[in-house]
SEMI-18605 format. One record per residue: residue in one letter; x, y, z of N, C-alpha, C in turn. Coordinates in pm, whole numbers, plus 50000, padded with zeros to 5 digits. Example, Ala and Ser with C-alpha at 12.3 -4.5 7.8 and 13.67 -1.06 7.14 Angstrom:
BEGIN
A513194943150780512304955050780513204967050780S512854977550708513674989450714512905000350787
This chain:
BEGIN
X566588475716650566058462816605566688451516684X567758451216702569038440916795568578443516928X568058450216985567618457717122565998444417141X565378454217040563938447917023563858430217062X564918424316942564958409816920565518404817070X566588410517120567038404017266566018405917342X565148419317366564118412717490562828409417453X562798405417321561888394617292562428377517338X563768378717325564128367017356564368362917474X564608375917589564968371317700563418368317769X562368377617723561068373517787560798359317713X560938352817611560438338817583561258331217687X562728333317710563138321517749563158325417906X562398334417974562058334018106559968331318122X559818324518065558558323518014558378308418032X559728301217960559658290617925560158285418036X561308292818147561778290718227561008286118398X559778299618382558978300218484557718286418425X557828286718308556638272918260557418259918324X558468259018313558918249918318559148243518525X559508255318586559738257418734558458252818779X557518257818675556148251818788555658238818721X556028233518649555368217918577554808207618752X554478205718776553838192018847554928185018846X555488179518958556588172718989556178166619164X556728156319156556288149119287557988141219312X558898142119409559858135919463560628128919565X561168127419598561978124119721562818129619782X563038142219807564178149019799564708146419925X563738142020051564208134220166563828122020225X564728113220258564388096720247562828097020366X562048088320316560558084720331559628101420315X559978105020287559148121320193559118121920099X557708119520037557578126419887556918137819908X557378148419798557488160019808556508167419683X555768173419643554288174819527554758190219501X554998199819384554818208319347553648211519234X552958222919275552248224919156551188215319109X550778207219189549568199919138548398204319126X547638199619041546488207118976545198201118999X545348187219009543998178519006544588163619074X543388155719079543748143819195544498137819085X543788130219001544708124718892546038130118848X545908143318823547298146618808548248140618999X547818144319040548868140819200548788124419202X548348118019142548218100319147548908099519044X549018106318942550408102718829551598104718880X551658112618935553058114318967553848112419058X553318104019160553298100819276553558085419229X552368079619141553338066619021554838066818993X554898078018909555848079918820556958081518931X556788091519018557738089219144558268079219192X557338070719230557348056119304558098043819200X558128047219066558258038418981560028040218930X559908056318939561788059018878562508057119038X562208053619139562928054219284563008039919290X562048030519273561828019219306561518019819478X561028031019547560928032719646559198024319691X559338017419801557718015919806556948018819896X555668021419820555168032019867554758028020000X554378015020060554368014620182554868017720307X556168017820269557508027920366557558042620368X556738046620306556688060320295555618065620463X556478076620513556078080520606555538096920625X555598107120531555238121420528554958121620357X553958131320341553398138020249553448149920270X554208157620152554328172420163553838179120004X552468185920038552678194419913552358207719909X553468218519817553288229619817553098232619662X552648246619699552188259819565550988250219428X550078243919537549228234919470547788243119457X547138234419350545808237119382545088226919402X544678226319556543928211819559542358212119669X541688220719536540378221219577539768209419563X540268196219493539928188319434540108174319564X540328180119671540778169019805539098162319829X539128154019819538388145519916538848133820034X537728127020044538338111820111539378104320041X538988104219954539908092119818541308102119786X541588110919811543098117619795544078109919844X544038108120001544818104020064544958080220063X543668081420016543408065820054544058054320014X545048056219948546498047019932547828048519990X547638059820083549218060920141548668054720263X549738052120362549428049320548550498058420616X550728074320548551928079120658551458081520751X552818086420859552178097620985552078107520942X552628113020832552308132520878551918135320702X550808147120695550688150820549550878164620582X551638175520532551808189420496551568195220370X550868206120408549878214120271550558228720301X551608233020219551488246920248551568253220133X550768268320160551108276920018550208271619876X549168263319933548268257819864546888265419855X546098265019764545048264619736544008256219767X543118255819906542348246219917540808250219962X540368245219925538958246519969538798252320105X538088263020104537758272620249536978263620299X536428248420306536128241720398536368228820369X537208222820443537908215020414536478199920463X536588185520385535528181820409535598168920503X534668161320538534578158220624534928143520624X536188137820750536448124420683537988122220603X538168138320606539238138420473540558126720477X540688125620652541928115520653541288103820737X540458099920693540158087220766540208074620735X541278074120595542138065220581543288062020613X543868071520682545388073220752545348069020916X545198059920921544888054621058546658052921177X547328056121042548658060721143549448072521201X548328081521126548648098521120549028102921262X549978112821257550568116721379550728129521368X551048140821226551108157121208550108156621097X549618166821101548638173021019549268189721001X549338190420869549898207920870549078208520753X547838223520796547488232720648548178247220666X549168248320640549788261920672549668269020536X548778285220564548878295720443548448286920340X547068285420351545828273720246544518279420238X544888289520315542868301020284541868291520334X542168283820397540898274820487540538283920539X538778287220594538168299020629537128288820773X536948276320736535998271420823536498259420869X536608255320984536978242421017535638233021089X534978228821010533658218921046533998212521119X533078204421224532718195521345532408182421254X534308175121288534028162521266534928161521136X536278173421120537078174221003538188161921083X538518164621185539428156621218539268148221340X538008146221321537398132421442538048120421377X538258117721550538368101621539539838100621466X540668112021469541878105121417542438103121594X542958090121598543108090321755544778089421763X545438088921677547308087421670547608104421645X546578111821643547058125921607547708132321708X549048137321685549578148721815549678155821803X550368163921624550448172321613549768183921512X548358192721519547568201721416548308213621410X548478217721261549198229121291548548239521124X547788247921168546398253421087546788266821110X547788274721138548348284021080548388296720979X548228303820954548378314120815547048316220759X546268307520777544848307420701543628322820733X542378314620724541918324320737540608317920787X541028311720889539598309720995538818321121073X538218318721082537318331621195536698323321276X536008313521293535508306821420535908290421436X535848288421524536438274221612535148269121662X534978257821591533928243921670534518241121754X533828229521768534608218921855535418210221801X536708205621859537818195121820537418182821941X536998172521842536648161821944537548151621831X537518135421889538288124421881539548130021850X540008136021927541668138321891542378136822069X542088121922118542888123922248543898121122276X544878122822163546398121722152547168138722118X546138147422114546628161722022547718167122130X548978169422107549228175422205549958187322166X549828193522024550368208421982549228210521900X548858225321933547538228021813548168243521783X547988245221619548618259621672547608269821530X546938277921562545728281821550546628298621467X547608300721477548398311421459547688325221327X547988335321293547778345121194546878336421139X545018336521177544258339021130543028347321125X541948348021160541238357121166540038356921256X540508344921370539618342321452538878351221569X537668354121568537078365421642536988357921809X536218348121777535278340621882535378327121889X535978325221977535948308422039535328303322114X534908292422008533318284922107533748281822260X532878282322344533328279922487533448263022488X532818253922377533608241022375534548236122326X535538244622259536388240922127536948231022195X537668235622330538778226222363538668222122480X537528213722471536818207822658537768192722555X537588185422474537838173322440539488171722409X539898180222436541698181622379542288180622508X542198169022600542858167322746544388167522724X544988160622646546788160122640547278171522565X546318180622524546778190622455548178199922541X549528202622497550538209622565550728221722527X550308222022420550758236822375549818242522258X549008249222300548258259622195548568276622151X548408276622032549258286622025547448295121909X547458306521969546078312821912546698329321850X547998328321861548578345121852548228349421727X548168358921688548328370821598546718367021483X545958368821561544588365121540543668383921593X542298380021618541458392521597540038392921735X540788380221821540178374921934539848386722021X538698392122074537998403022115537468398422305X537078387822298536398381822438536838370822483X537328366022577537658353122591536468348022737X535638336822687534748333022776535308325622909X534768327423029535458319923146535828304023120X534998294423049535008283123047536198275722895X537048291422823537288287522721538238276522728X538738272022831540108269322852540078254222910X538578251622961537858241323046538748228523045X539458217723121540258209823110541048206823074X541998216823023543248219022983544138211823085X543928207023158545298202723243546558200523246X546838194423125547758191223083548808203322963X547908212622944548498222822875550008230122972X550798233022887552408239722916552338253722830X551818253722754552128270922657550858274122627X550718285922610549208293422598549678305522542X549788309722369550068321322340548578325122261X548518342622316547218346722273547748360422261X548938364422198549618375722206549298381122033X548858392422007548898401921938547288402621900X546398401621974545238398121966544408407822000X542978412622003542248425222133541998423922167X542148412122279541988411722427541788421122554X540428426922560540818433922676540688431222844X539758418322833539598414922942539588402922980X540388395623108540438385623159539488382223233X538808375523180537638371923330538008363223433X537498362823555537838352323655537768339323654X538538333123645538198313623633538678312023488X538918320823458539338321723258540518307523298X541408314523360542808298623389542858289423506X541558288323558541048278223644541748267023674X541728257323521542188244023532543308241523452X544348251323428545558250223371546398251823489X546218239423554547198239623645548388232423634X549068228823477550238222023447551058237723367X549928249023348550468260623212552028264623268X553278266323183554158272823235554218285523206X554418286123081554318294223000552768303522892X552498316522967551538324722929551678334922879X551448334722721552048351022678550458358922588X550728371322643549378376822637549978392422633X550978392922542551458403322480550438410922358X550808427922336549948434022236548748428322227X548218433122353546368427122370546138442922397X544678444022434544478457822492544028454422632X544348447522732543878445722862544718462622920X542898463123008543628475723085543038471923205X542778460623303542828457523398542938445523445X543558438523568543088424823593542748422223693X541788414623738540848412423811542028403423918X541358405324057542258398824164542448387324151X541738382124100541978362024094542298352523994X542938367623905542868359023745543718348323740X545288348323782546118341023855546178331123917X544728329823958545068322724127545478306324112X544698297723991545358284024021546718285023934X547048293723866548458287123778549868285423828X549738273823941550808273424030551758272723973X552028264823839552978262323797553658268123631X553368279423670553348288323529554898297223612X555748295423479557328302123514557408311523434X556848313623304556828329423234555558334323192X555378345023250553718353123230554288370123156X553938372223029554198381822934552978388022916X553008405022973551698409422993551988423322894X552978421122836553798434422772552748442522663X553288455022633552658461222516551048460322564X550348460422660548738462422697548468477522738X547278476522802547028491622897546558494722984X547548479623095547268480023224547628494223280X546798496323368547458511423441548008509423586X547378499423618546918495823796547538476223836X548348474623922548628463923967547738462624089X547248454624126546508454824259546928450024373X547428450624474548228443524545547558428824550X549078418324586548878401124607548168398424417X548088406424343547948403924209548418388324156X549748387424225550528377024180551168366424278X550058369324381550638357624514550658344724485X549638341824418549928325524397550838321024295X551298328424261552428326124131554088318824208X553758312624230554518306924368556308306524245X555838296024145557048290824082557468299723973X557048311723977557208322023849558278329323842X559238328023705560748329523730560568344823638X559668346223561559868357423472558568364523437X558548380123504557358385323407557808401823371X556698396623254557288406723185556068421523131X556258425723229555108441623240555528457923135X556098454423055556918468222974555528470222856X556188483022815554848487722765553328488922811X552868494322909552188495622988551688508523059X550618510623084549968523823114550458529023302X551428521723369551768520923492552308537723559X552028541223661552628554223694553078550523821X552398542723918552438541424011552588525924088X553368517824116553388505024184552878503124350X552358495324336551078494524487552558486324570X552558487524700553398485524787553488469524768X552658464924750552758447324750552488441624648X552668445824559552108443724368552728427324315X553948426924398554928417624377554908408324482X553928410524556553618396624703553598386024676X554538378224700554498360724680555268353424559X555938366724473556768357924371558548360124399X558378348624520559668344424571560848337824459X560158337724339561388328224236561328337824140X560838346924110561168356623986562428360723995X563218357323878564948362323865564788373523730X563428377923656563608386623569562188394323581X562628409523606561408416723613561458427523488X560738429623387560818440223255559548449123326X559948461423321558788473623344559268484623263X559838483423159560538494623073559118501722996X559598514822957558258519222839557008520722913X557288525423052555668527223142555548542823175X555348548023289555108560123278555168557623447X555998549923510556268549123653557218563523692X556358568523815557638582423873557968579123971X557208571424087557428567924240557208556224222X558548547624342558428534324351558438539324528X557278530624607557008529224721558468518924780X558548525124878559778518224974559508503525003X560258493724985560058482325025559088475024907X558918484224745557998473724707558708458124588X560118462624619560488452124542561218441724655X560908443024754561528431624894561018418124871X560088414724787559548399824806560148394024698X561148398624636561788394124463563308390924537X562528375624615564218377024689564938368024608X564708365124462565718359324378566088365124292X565498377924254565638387024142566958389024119X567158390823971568458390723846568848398323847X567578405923735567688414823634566278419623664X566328434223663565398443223704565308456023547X564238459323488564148466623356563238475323385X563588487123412563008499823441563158508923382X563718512223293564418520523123562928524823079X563068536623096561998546323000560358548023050X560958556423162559988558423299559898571323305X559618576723402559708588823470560228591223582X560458578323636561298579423787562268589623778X562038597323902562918611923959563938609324044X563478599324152564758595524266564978581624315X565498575024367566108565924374566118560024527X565458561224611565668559624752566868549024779X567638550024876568458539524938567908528924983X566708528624987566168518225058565248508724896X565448515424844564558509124718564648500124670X565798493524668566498476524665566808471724776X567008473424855567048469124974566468452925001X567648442224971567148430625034567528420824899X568228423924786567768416624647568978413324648X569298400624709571098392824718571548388824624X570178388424506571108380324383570598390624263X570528403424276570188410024153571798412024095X571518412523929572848414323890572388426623807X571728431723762571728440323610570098446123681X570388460323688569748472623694569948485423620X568538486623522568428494823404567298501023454X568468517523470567458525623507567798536223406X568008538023258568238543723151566798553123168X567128562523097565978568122992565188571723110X565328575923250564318583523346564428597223334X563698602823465563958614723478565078621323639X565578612523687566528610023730567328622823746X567208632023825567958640423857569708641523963X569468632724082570038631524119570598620524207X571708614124243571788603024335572468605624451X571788602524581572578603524717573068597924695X574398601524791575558593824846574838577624890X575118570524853575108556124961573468556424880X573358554524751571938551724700571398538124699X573168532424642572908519724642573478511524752X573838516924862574758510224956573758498225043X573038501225048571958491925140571888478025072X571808478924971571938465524862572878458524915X574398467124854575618458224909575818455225067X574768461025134575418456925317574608444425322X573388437925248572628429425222573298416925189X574308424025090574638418025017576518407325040X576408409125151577928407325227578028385125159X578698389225133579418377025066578418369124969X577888380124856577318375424787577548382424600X577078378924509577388381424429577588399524396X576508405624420576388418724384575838421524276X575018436924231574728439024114576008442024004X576058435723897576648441423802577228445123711X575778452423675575258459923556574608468323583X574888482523606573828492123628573528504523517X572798505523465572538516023364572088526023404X572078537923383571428549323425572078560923319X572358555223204572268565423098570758575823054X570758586222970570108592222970569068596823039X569918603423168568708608923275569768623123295X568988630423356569038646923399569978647023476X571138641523481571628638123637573148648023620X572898652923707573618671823688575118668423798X574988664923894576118657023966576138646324029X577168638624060577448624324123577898631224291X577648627224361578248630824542579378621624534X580008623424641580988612224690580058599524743X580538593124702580328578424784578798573924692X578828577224605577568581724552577208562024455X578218558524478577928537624423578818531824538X578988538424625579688530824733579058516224764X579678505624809579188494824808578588486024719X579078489824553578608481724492580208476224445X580618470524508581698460824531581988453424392X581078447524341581148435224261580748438624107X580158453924125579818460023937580908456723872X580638454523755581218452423647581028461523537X580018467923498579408474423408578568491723439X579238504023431578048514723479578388522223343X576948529323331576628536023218576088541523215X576718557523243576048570823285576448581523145X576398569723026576408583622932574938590522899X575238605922823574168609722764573058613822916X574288620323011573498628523132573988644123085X573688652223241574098665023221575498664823319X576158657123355576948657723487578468667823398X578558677423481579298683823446580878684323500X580778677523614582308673523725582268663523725X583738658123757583818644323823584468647023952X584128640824029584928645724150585808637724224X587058638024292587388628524393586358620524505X586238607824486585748603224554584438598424536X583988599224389582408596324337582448583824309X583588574924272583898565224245584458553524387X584468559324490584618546824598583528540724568X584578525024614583898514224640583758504924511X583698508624363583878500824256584858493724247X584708484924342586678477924358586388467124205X585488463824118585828456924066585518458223883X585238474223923584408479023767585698480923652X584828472023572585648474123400585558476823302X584038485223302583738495523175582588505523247X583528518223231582768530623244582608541723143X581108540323093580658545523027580068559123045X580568572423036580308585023022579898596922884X580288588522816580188598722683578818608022698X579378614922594577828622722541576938630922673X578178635422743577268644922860577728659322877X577638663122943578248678222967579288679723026X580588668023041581498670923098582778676223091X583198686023169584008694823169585698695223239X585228689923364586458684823456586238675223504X587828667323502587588657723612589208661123689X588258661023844589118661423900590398651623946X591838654023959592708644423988592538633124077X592548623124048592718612124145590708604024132X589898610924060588538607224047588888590824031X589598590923919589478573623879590308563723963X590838570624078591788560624158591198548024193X590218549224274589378535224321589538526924179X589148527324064588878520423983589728509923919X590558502523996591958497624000591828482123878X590738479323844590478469923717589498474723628X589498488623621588618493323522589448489823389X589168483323240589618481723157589158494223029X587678495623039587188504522913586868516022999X587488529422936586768541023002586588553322868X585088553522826584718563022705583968576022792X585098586222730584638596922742584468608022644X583778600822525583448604922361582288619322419X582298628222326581418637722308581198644122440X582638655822520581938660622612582868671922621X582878680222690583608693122672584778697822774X585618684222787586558683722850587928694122805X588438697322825589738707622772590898705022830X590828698622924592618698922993592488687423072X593578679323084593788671223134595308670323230X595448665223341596668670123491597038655023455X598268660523525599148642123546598258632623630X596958634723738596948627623786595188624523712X594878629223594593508626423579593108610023566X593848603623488593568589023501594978578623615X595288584823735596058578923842595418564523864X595698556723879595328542423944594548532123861X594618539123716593818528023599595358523523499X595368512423600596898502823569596518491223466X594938489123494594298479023397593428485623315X593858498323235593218498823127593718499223001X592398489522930593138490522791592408497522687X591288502422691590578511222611590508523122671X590628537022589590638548522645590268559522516X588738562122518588298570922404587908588522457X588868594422400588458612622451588288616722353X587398609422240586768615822089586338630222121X586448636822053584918647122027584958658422145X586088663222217586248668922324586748681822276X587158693222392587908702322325589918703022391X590408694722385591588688022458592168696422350X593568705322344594088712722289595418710722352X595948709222467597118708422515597598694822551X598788687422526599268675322558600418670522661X600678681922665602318687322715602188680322839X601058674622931601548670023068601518653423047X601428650323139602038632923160600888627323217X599918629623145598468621023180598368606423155X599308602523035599218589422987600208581623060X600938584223144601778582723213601348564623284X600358568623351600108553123464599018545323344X598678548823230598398540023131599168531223053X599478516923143600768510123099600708500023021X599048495223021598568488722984597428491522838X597428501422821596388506922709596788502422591X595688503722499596198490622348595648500922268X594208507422308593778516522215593208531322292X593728542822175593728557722269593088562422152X592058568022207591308577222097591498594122120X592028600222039592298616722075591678625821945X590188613721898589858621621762588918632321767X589198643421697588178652021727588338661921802X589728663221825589648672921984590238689221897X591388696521957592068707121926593688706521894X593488697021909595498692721940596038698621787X596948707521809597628712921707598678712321701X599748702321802601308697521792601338685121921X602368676321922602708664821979603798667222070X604478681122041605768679722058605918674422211X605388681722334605388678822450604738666522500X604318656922424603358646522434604358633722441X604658625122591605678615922579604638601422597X604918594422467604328578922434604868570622510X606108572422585607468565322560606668552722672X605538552222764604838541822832603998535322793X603788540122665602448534222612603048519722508X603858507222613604608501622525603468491822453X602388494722486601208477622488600298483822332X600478496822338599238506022277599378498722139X598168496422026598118489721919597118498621829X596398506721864596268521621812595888531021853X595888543821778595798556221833595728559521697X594508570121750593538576921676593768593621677X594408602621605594568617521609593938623721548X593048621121457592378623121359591328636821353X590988647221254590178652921264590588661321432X592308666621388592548677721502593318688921392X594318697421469594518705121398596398703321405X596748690621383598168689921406598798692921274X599928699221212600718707421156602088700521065X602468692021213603928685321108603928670121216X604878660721174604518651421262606228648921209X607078644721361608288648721349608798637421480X608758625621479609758613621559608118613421645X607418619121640605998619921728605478610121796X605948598021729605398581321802606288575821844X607788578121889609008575621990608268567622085X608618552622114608158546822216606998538122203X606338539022126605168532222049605428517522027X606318507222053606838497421996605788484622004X604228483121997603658474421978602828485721839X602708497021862601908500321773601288496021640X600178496021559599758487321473599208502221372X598678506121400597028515021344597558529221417X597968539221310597778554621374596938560921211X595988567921302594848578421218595428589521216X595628597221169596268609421139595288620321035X594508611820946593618618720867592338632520924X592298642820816592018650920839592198661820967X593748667820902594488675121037595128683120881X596008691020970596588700920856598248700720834X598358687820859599708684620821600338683320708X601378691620686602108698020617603598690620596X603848679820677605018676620624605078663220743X605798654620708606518641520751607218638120779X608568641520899609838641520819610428624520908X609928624121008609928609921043608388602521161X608248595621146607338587021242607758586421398X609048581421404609778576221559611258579221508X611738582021649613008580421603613758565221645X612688558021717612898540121711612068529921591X612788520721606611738512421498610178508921564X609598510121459607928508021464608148497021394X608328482321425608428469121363606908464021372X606048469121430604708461521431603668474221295X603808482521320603278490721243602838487221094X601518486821103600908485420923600168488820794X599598502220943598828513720848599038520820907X598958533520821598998552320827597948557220790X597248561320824596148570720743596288586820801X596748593920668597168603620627596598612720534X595008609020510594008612020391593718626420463X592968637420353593148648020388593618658820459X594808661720431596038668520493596268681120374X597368683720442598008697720300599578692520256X599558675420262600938673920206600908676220051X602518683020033602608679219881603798671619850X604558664219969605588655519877606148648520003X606578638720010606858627620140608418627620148X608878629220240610408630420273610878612120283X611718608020232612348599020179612628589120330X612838600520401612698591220554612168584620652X611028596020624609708595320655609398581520746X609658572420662609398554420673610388545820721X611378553220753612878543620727612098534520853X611778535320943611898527021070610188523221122X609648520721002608268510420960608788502820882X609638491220911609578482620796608338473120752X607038475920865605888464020835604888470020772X605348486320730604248489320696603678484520572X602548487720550601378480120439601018488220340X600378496920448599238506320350599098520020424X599668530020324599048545920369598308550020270X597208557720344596138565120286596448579620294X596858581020121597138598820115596008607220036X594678596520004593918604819930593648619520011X592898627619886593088641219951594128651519997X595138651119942596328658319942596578666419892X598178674619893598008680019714599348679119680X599708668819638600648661419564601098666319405X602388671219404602198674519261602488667719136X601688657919051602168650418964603508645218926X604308657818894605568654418831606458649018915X606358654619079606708648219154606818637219227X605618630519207605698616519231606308607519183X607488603219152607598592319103608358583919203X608708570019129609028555919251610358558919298X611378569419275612428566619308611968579019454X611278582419449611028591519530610108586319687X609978578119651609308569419754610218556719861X609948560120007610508558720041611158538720041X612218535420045612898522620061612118513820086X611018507720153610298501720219609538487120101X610458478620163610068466520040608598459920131X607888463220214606568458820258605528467820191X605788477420131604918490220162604038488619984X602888483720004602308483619813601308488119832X600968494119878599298509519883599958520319870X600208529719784600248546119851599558544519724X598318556119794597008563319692597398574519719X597318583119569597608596219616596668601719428X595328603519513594398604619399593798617219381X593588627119507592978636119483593538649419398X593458652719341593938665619264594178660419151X594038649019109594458642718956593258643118911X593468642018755592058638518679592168625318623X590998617518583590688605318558591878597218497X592188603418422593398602118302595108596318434X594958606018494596308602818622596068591418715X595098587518740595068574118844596178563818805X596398563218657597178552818642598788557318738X598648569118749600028565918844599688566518979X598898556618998598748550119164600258541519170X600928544119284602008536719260601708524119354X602398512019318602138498519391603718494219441X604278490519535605728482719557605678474919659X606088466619631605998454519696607628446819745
């Protein structure tokens, strides 16, 4: 009955709550904006717009925007608006008449924005917004138009944005009378044909989006007289060809987005007149094959996207006319090989993504032609070439890329590393390998790499490591051998790592430390052992003296009897969670005085034994959890000291 009565009561007073949220209210909530919720009828929006005007003492002549939302105002005519003089009225999330009528603001002779955004307008009549001549900005949005008249007396419009509606077909006059128009925006609409003349005196237009639309075909003269357009995006269309001249006047267009279509075929000089064009963007695309001159004449492109195509052969010499090119996006192709000559000439490329091919192998000197190009100039670098087939590296095999910064060859098959695969990276500082098939690397491989800082070699089937496997990486400070099968420690690999902050050894075989000397690793701030098979841990971090963070969890350690036999003064966590301890040696800690917090869940600790006198001295130390094997009832002896 008490059940019943509360959500009878909580539904009245969310009833009364939501009655109340939507009442008709008209405000100021920003100086010269009044603001309309929920209006129902004209009279109702003229009361309250009174009542507004009357508790503000605001007048109404200074008022410059009209905004109303979650209305119903089928009830608009001429006489709605015919006592205000703002510039801008906004309608969104309203209810309005699917044809809005004629005249509606032709009392606002100072109007400058017009917004019906998400208002179910379905028709826009010839002569809705004639003759407003102060208009710049229409913005008709969300609705649900399907065809376009003509927009005449508007020769001030200079944003129209036509966005998510349902427009099939655009009259070939809509926008002959919209001369200052800059930016039209027609995207995510149901547009099927676009007529040659649709575009007719645009001159003055800068943006042209017609992206998510079914577009399949460009006709010739379609962009004739947009010879101010910069910007053209004509993304998720279905174009599967373009005609040689579609291009030809948009001298001054700097980003052209042709992405997500089902072009198959570039035609050569496609894009010659594209004189000032800094960016295009061709990914997602039906492409297998690039025509030798596809790219003729766009001397200023600094960003090329061709990712997500189905390219296998790139013709020699066809990227030579991209003599400003950046950034090059070729990720998720089919390309097999790589010619030396295939960049050849590109002085200012920085970032080459050749991820996700089919990429079997790289000559020696693949990329060397670049860098002889490239003599006192920046260099690429960023080069990707993760996930491809690529079974070995040669010597000399990135020679001359001088100036990389970035390579990322994880998630191949390369099974060696060899001396000498690495000349010439005089300046690389993250090498990325994980996740491949690798097994050895031979001594002295990483010598060249003399400012390499990050080197991940997570997930690969490495087993042994020589004193000289990481020789000449003096500047590194990240170093991950997760997930490997590394079982022996005993040699002096960490040795010329003088500089390392963080060592990852999780995951491997390691089943003792004893032969394992830290005593160089003075910079290191953690290290990760975690999920191996180590046993007892006994002065094991000797030398560690920046240390912060050691993982230790899930290993089969059995006992504690000290950390270092120096002080660990930086030290602040232990994690020690699933192990086979059952009781902590009193010493354990003496020489962590910073420690914080150890994690002993998962243990097997025996109740009676725990108590505080048994724990070690340490007035920093107020975490030890030691929860697993207890029942609900025992948590309370989590011990805390502070």
């Amino acid at each position: 009955m008490h059940t019943l009565a509360a959500w009878i009561l909580i539904t009245l007073s969310s009833q009364f709550i939501l009655c109340k949220a939507e009442q008709s209210s008209c405000g100021y909530p920003f100086h010269k904006r009044l603001t309309c919720n929920y209006i129902r009828s004209l009279d109702d929006f003229k009361q309250h717009v009174n009542q507004s005007i009357f508790s503000t003492s605001f007048p109404l002549e200074e008022l410059q925007e009209i905004e109303i939302i979650n209305s119903d105002l089928e009830f608009l005519t001429t006489e709605s608006f015919e006592d205000f003089n703002v510039t801008s009225v906004k309608i969104e999330k309203s209810n309005v008449s699917t044809e809005l009528p004629k005249n509606l603001f032709a009392s606002l002779s100072n109007l400058v924005a017009i917004k019906f955004e998400d208002t179910d307008i379905a028709t826009i009549r010839k002569g809705v917004f004639s003759n407003i001549v102060t208009l710049e900005t229409l913005d008709l949005s969300y609705n649900q138009i399907e065809n376009l008249e003509n927009f005449d007396g508007l020769p001030k419009l200079k944003f129209l944005s036509l966005s998510d509606n349902n427009i099939k077909v655009i009259n070939e006059n809509a926008m002959h009378n919209l001369t200052s128009l800059e930016t039209l925006e027609l995207d995510n609409n149901v547009i099927e044909i676009l007529k040659p003349k649709t575009f007719r005196h645009l001159q003055k237009l800068l943006i042209l989006n017609l992206t998510n639309n079914l577009i399949e075909h460009l006709p010739n003269g379609i962009f004739d007289d947009l010879v101010s357009l910069k910007k053209l995006i004509l993304d998720n269309n279905k174009i599967s060809q373009l005609e040689q001249s579609v291009f030809t006047n948009l001298r001054s267009l700097r980003i052209l987005k042709l992405g997500n279509n089902n072009i198959w075929k570039l035609p050569n000089n496609i894009f010659s007149d594209l004189k000032n064009l800094q960016e295009l963007h061709l990914n997602d695309n039906n492409f297998t094959r690039l025509e030798i001159s596809c790219f003729a004449g766009l001397s200023e492109v600094t960003v090329l996207e061709m990712q997500n195509n189905g390219i296998k052969t790139m013709p020699l010499g066809v990227f030579h006319n991209l003599k400003t090119i950046q950034d090059i996006d070729l990720s998720y192709n089919q390309i097999e090989t790589v010619d030396e000559s295939t960049f050849q000439g590109l002085k200012d490329l920085n970032s080459l993504n050749l991820d996700h091919n089919n990429i079997h192998r790289l000559d020696a000197g693949a990329f060397s032609t670049t860098q002889n190009i490239l003599t006192n100039t920046s260099g690429i670098g960023f080069l990707y070439l993760s996930d491809n087939p690529l079974k070995n590296l040669e010597n000399n095999t990135f020679f001359g890329l001088s100036q990389l910064l970035e390579l990322h060859l994880d998630n191949t098959e390369i099974q060696d590393i060899k001396k000498g695969t690495f000349n010439g990276l005089l300046s690389l500082s993250s090498l990325l390998l994980g996740n491949s098939s690798l097994e050895n690397i031979e001594p002295g491989s990483f010598e060249p790499l003399s400012k390499l800082s990050k080197l991940n070699l997570t997930f690969n089937s490495i087993d042994n490591l020589s004193n000289d496997s990481f020789k000449g990486l003096n500047q590194l400070t990240v170093l991950d051998l997760g997930f490997n099968n590394i079982s022996n420690l005993n040699s002096e690999f960490l040795d010329n790592l003088v500089l390392l902050r963080n060592l990852s050894l999780k995951a491997n075989q390691i089943s003792n430390l004893d032969g394992c000397n830290f005593s160089r690793l003075t910079q290191l701030r953690s290290l990760d052992l975690s999920f191996n098979k180590l046993s007892c841990i006994n002065e094991s971090f000797t030398g560690l003296k920046s240390i912060q963070y050691i993982y230790l969890n899930d290993n089969d350690i059995a006992s504690v009897t000290s950390l270092s036999a120096d002080k660990l003064n930086d030290l602040v966590f232990l994690d020690l969670q699933n192990n086979n301890l059952t009781r902590l040696d009193q010493k354990a800690f003496e020489n962590a005085p910073s420690l914080k917090n150890i994690e002993l869940l998962g243990n097997q600790f025996e109740l009676n034994d725990v108590k505080e006198r048994q724990v070690p001295p340490n007035q920093l130390l107020h975490d030890i959890l030691m929860t697993t094997n207890f029942d609900t009832d025992d948590r309370k002896h989590i011990i805390y000291l502070s």
